[in-house]
Structure formats: C-alpha cells, structure tokens
C-alpha positions as CSV (number, residue, x, y, z in Angstrom):
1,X,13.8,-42.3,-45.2
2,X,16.3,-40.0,-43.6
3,X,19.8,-41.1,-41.8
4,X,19.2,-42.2,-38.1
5,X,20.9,-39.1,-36.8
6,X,18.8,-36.5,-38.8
7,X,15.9,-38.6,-37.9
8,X,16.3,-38.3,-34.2
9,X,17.6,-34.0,-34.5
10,X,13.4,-34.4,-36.4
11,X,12.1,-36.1,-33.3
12,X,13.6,-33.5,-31.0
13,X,12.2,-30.5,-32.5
14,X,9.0,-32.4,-32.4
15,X,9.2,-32.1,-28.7
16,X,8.6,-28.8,-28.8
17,X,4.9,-27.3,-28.5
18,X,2.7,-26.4,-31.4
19,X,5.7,-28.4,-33.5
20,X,4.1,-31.0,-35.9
21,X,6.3,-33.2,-38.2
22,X,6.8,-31.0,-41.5
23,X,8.0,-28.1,-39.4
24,X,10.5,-30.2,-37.2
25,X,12.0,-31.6,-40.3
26,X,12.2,-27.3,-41.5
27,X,13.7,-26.8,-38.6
28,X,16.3,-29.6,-38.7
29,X,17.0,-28.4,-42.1
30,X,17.6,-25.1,-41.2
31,X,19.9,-26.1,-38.3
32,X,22.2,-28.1,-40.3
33,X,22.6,-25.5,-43.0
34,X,24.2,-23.1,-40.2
35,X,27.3,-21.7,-40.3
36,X,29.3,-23.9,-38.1
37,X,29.9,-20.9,-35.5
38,X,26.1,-20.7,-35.6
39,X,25.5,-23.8,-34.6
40,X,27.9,-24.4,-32.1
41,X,26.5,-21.2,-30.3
42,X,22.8,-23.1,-30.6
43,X,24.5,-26.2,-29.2
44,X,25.9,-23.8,-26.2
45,X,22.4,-22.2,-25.6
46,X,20.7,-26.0,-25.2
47,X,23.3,-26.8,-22.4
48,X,21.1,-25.6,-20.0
49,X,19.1,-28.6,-20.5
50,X,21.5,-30.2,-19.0
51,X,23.3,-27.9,-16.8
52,X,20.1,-26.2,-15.3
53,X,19.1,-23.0,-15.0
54,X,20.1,-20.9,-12.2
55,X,17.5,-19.6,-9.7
56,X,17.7,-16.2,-7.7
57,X,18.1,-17.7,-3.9
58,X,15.9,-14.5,-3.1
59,X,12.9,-14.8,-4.9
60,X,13.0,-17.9,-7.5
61,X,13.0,-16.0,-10.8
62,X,16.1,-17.2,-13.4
63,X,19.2,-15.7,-12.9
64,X,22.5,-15.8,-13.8
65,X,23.7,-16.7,-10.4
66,X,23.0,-16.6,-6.9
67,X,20.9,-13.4,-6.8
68,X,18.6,-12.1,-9.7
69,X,19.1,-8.8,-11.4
70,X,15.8,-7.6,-10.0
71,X,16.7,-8.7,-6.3
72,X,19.6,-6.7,-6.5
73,X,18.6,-3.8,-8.1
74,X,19.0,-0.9,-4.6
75,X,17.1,1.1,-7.1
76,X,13.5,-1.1,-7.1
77,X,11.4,-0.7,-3.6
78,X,12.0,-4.1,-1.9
79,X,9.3,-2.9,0.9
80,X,6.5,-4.0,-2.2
81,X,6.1,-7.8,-3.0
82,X,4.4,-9.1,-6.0
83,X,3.2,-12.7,-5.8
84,X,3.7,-14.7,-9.6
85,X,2.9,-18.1,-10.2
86,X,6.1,-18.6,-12.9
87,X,9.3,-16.4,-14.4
88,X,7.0,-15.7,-17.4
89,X,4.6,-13.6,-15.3
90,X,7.6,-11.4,-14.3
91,X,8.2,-10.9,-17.7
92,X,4.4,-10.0,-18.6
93,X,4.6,-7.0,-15.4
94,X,8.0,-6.1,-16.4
95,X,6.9,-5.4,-20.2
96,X,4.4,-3.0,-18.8
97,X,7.5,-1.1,-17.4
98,X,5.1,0.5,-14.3
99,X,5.9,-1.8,-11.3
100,X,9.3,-1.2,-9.2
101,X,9.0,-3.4,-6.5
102,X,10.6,-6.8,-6.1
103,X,8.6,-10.1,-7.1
104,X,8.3,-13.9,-5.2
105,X,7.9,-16.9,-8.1
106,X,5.6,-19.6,-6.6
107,X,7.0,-22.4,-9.2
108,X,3.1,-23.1,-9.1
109,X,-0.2,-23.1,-7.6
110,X,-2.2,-25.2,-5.7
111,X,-4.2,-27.7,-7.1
112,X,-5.5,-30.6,-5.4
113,X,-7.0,-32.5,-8.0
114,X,-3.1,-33.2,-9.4
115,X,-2.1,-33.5,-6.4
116,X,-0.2,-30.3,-5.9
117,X,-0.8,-29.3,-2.0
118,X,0.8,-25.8,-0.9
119,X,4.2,-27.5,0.3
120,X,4.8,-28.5,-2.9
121,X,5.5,-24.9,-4.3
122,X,7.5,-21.4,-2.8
123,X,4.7,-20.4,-0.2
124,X,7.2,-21.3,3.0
125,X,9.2,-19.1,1.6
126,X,7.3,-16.8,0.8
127,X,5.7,-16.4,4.6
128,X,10.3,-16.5,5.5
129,X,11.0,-13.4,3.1
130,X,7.6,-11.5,4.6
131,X,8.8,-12.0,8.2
132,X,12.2,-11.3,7.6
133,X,12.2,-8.6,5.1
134,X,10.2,-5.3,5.9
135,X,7.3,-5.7,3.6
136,X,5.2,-3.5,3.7
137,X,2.6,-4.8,0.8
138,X,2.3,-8.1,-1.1
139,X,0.5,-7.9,-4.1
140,X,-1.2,-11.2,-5.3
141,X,-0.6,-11.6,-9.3
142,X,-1.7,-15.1,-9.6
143,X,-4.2,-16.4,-12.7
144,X,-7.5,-15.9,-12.3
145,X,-8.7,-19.3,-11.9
146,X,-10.0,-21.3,-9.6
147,X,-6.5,-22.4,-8.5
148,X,-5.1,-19.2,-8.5
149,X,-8.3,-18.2,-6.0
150,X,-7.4,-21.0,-4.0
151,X,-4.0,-20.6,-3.7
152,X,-4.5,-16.5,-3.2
153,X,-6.9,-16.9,-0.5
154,X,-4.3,-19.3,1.5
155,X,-1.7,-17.3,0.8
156,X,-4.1,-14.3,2.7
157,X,-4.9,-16.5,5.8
158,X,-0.8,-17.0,6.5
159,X,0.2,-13.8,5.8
160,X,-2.7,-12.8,8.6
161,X,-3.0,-9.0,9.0
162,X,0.3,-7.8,9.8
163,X,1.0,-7.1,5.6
164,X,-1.3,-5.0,3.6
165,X,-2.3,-7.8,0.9
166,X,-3.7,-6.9,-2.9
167,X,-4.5,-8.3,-6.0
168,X,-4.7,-7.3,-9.2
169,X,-8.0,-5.9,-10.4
170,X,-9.9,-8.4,-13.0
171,X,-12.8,-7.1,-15.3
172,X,-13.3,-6.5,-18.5
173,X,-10.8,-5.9,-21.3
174,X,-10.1,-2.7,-22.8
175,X,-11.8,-2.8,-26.3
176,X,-14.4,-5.9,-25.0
177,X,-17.8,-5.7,-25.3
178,X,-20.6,-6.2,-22.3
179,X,-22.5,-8.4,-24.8
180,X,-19.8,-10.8,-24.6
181,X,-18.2,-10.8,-21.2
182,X,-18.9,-14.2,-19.4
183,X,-21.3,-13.6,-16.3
184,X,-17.9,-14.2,-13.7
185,X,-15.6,-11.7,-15.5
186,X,-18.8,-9.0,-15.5
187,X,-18.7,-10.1,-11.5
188,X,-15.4,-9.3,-11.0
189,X,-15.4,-6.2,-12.6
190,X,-18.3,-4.7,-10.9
191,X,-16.9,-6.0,-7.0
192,X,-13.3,-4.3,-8.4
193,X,-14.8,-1.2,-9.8
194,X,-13.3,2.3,-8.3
C-alpha cells in the first residue's frame, strides 16, 4: 500500500512500546511533514542508537562524557551512596529534589531464573567505590520485589558492617486505603513504621 521506504520508517516506530500500527503510521506522517531542519535535528538525536550513549566512569548513570553531572557536582555529599537499579530511578529521586548525595546504577538486578547472577551487573563496583571512596552510608533504592530483595540482601552481606546500609521505607501509599493494601505491603509498613 505504501512505498517501501515509508513502509519500513512505519515498522520502526512500531518498535517502540505501547506503539500499535495506526499510530506508527501517525507518527511517520508527522515526521515527514517536518520542516527539514526539524527533521534533521530528529535524525541527530537517533544517532545515539548508533553511537551509544555515554556512561559516567564513576557511577554508571548517562552522561555526556567521562564523568556525570552529579559525580561532579563538589556541591552534593559524596560521603551518602544511593543504590538504583537503572538511570530512570535517578530521575524518579531527583524529581523529588530532597536527596544530595551521589548515586551507584546497578544496570540491573539479580535474577536467577533469567539467568542474571550478581557479576553480571555493577555490584564489583559498587563494593570498589565503597572501599575506596569514604562512604559513610549506602542507601538501598532497589524495586520492591523479590529480586530487588535478593539482590539488596547480597548487596548487605558484601558490604559487611563497616558502612551504615539503608533502604527506603515501603508501606502504604499516601491517599491508599487499608481495605485495599495487599497483606505484604501492610507487612512492610508495620516492620518500617517510626
């Protein structure tokens, strides 16, 4: 129905997630009536693809080069540590604009059913930056699942206790309702009450 080339710029925003046919083919519409500076800067942006991203050499967030903005920030208290299982989740504490320490991206957590064991993500480096740096807590900021547990609880028994390790408090939502928290959730906020 459509010319080859216009077919396969459809296909490719199909790719994407949540992106069924009738909005890829929106989408390539759209795209092709850009302005041509418009679309050359959108051609720019999807280099990356190809180029890569870079990652901070400090703590595995993106960066622009070699060192992140937040590893260099003198400002931020590089004594705190905040364990993250991706970039995103520095994003999500960021947004909150409370937390002024200096984060560690795991790239991952462990899950052994899909065969990810704990030398497949950032955790050697993470026990490096802990003996070399002087930090003086590590807070744990992983997803509350069962492979977030796992891979906190590891990340506790390596670190030993010569660093003060946290987590984040889980419980109930503000706004939730008792009648419909799940049992676990309930758990967790009664063991993390204050």
């Amino acid at each position: 129905m459509y010319p080859k080339k216009f077919e396969n710029l459809i296909l490719a925003f199909q790719n994407l997630p949540g992106v069924g046919r009738k909005t890829a083919e929106r989408y390539a519409f759209e795209t092709l009536n850009w302005e041509q500076q418009k679309k050359e800067e959108f051609v720019n942006a999807l280099q990356v693809l190809i180029d890569g991203v870079d990652t901070c050499k400090v703590c595995g967030n993106l960066s622009d080069g070699d060192i992140c903005s937040i590893c260099s920030d003198q400002n931020r208290d590089h004594t705190l540590l905040c364990v993250v299982q991706n970039p995103k989740d520095i994003l999500a504490i960021e947004s909150i604009q409370e937390y002024k320490g200096v984060y560690h991206v795991l790239n991952g957590v462990i899950n052994t059913s899909k065969g990810i064991l704990p030398e497949d993500i950032n955790i050697d480096s993470l026990v490096d930056r802990i003996n070399k740096d002087e930090i003086n807590e590590v807070i744990l900021a992983l997803d509350p699942t069962v492979e977030g547990e796992t891979t906190s609880l590891y990340i506790e028994k390596l670190i030993g206790k010569d660093v003060l390790v946290t987590r984040l408090a889980y419980g109930i939502p503000m706004g939730g309702h008792l009648d419909y928290t799940d049992s676990l959730t309930l758990l967790k906020a009664f063991q993390g009450r204050k």
